[in-house]
C-alpha positions as CSV (number, residue, x, y, z in Angstrom):
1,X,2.1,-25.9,0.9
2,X,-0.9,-25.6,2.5
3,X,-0.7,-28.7,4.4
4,X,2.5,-27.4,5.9
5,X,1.2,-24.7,6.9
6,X,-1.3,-26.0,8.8
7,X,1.0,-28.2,10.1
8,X,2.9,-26.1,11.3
9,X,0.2,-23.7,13.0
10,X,0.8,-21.0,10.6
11,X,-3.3,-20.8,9.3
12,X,-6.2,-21.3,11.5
13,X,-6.0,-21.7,15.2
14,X,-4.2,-23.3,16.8
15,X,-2.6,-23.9,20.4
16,X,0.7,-21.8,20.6
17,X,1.2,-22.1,24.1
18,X,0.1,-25.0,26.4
19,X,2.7,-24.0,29.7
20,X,1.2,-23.9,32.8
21,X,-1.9,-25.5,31.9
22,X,-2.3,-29.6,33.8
23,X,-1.3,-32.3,32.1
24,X,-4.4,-33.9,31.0
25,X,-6.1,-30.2,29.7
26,X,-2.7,-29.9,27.3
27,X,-3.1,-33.7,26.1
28,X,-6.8,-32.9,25.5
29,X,-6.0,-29.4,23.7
30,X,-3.1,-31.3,21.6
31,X,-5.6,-34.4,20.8
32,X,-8.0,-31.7,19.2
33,X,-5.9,-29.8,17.5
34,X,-4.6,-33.1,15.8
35,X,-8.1,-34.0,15.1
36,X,-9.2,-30.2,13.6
37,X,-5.5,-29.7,11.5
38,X,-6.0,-33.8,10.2
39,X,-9.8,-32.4,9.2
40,X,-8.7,-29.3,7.7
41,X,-5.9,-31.6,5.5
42,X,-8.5,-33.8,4.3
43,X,-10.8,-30.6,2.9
44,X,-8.0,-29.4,1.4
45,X,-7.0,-33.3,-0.2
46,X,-10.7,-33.8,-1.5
47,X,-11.2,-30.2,-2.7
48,X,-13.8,-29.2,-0.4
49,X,-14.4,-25.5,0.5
50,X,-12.8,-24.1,3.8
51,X,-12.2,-21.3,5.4
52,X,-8.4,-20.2,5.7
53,X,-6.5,-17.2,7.9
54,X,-4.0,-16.6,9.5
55,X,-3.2,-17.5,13.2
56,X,-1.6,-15.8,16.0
57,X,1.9,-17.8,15.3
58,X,1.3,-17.1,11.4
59,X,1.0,-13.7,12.0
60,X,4.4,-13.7,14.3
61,X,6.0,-15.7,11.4
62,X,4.5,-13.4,9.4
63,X,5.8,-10.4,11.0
64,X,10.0,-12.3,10.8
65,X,9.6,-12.6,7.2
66,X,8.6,-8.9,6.7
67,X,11.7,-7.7,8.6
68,X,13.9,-9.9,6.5
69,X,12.9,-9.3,3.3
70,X,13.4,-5.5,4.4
71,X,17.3,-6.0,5.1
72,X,18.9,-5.0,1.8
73,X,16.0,-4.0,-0.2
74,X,16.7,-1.4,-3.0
75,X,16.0,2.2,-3.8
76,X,15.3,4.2,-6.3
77,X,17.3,6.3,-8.1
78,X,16.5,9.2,-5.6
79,X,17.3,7.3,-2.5
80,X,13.4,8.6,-1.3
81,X,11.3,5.8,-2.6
82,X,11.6,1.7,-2.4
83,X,12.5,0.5,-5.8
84,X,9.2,-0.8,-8.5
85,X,9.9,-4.3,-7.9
86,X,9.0,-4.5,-4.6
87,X,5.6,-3.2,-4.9
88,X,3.5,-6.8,-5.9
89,X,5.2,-9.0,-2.8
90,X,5.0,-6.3,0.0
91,X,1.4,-5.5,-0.8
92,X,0.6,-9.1,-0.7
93,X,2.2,-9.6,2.6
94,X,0.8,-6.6,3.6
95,X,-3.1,-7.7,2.8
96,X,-2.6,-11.4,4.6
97,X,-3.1,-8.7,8.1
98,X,-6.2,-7.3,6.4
99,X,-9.4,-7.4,8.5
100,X,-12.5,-5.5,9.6
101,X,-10.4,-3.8,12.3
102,X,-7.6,-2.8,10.0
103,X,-8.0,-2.5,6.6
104,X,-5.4,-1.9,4.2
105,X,-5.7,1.1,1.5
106,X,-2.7,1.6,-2.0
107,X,-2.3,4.6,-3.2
108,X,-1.4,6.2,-6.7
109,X,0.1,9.1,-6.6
110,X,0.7,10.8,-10.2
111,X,2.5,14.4,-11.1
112,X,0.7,16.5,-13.5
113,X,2.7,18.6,-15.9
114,X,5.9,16.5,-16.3
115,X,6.4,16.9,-19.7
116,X,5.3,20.7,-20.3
117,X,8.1,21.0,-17.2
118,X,10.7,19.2,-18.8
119,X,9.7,21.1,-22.7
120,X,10.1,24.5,-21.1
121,X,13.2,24.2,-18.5
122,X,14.5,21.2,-19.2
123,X,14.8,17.9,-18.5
124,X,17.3,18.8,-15.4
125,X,14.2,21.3,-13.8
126,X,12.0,17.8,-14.8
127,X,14.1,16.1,-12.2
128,X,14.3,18.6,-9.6
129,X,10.1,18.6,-10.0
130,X,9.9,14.7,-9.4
131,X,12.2,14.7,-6.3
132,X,10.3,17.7,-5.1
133,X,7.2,15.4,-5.8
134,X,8.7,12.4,-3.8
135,X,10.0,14.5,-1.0
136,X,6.6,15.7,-0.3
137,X,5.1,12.1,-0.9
138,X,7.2,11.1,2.2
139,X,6.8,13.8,4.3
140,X,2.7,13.3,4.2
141,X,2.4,9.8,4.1
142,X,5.8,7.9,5.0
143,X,4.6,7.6,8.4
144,X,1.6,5.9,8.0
145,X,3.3,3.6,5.0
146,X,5.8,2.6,2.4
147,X,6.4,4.6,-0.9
148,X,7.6,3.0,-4.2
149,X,8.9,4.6,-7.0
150,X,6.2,3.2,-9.6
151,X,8.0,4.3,-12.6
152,X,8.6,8.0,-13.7
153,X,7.0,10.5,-11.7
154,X,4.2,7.8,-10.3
155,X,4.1,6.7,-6.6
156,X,2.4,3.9,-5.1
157,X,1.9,3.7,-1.2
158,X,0.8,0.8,0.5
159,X,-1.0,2.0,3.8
160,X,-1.7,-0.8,6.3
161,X,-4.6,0.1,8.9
162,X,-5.8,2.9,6.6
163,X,-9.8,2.7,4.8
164,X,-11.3,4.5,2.4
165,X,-12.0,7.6,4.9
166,X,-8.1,8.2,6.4
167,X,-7.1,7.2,3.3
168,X,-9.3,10.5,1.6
169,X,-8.1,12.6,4.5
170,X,-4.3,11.3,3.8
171,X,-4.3,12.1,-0.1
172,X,-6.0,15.7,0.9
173,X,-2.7,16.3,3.2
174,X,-0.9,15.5,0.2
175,X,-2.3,17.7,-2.3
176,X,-2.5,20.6,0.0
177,X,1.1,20.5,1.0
178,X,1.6,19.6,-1.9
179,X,0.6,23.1,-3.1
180,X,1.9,25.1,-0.9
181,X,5.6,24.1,-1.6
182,X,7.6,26.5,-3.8
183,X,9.7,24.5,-6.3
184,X,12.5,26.2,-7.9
185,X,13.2,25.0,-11.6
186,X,16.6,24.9,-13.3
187,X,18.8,27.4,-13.9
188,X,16.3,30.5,-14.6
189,X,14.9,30.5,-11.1
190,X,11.6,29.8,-12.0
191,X,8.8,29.0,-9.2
192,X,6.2,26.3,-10.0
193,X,3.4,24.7,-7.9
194,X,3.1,21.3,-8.3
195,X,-0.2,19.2,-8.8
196,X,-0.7,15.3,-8.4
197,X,-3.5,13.1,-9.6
198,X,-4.1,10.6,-6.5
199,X,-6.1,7.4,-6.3
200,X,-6.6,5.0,-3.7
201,X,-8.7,1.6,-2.9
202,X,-8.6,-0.7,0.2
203,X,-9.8,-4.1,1.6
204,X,-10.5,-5.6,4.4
205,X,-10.4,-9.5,2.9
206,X,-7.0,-10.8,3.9
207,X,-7.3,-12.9,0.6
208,X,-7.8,-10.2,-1.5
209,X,-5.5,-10.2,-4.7
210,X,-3.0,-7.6,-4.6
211,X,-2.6,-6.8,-8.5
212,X,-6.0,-6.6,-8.7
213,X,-6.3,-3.9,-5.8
214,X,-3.6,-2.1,-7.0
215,X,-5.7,-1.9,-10.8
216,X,-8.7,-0.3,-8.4
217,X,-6.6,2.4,-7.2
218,X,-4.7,2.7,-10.7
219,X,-8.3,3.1,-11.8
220,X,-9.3,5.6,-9.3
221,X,-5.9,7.5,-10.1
222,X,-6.9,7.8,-14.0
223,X,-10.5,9.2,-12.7
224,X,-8.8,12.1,-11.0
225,X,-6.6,12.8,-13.7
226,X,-9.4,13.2,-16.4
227,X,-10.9,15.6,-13.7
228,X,-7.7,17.3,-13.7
229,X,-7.2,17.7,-16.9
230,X,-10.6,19.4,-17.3
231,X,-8.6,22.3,-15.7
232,X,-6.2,25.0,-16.7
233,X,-4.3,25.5,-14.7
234,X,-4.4,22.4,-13.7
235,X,-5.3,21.6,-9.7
236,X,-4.4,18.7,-7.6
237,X,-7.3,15.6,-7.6
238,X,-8.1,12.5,-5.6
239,X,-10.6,9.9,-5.7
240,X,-10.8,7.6,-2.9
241,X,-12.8,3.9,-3.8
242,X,-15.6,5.0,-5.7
243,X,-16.2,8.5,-4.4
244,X,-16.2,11.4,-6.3
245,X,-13.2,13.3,-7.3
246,X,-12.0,16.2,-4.9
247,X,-9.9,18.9,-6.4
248,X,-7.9,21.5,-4.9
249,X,-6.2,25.1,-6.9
250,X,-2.8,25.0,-6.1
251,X,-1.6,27.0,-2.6
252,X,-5.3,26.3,-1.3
């Protein structure tokens, strides 16, 4: 597979576009690119260490193959969120454009209070909670990425061109609008406040293995929720990487 991609001028660089250049500059150009592609094949053959990314074509390919795999993707139940499956192969794709310049941050986003909710209005309030959850997930950070329904009342977003630092400032939009939305439960009326536990991690290594960035921020996300907990009532919290936690009191 590698080979082919190689090949093909999908990994390393490569000459995309010879046009307009004389005649005996392309043949020169072509004769080394034959010479570097055959050198990088035999590395690969004899299991010798190399450096691999992704070229400009690779990332044009790249960018095809995100589009299609868009067209007829599913939902979840709420029509709000990209459907769980999803999650593993679009961070993956999404890390291959990973650099210094533009790193990529996922987030875990977690509701507190689900199941005191669901004990005390109902599992019909329960669900009005967790759209209300999602629908302010999307309104704070849709624009800057995808959101997928994680299972339950979690949330994963992938943020491409986010660190650690937007990534903070992202997750403290969250909480705060977060707070300051009035949720109506069920059939008594009743007003609620809703709280998240939020994690995040990022990389910058375009080889970077997505389930294992995706444990970092699960991690981070289970930090902030022992914070939370230590609360009562509880407040919204988010650690970013390895920072400390940062909470905030409902409506603040």
């Amino acid at each position: 597979m590698i080979r082919s991609l190689l090949v093909d001028g999908y990994l390393n660089d490569g000459f995309d576009e010879l046009r307009g250049l004389d005649v005996s500059i392309q043949h020169e150009l072509l004769n080394r690119q034959r010479w570097v592609i055959g050198s990088h094949i035999r590395n690969v053959i004899t299991g010798k260490p190399m450096t691999l990314k992704i070229s400009h074509r690779g990332r044009v390919r790249l960018s095809e193959l995100e589009q299609q795999l868009k067209t007829g993707r599913d939902r979840d139940e709420t029509g709000l969120l990209w459907a769980k499956r999803h999650v593993l192969v679009d961070l993956a794709i999404a890390i291959l454009s990973a650099s210094q310049d533009a790193p990529l941050s996922v987030a875990f986003l977690d509701m507190n209070g689900l199941k005191a909710i669901n004990d005390t209005h109902g599992h019909a309030a329960g669900d009005q909670a967790i759209r209300s959850f999602f629908q302010a997930a999307v309104a704070t950070l849709g624009a800057r990425g995808e959101a997928y329904r994680n299972g339950g009342d979690e949330v994963v977003v992938i943020l491409p061109g986010v660190g650690d630092e937007e990534a903070g400032k992202l997750l403290d939009g969250f909480a705060r609008q977060l707070g300051k939305d009035v949720v109506v439960l069920g059939d008594a009326r009743a007003e609620a406040r809703l709280t998240a536990s939020c994690g995040s991690a990022s990389t910058t290594n375009p080889s970077a293995d997505a389930e294992a960035l995706l444990k970092l921020a699960d991690a981070a996300q289970y930090g902030a929720k022992a914070e939370s907990k230590k609360h009562d009532p509880r407040v919204s919290t988010f650690a970013v990487g390895g920072r400390a936690v940062t909470t905030h009191a409902p409506g603040t």
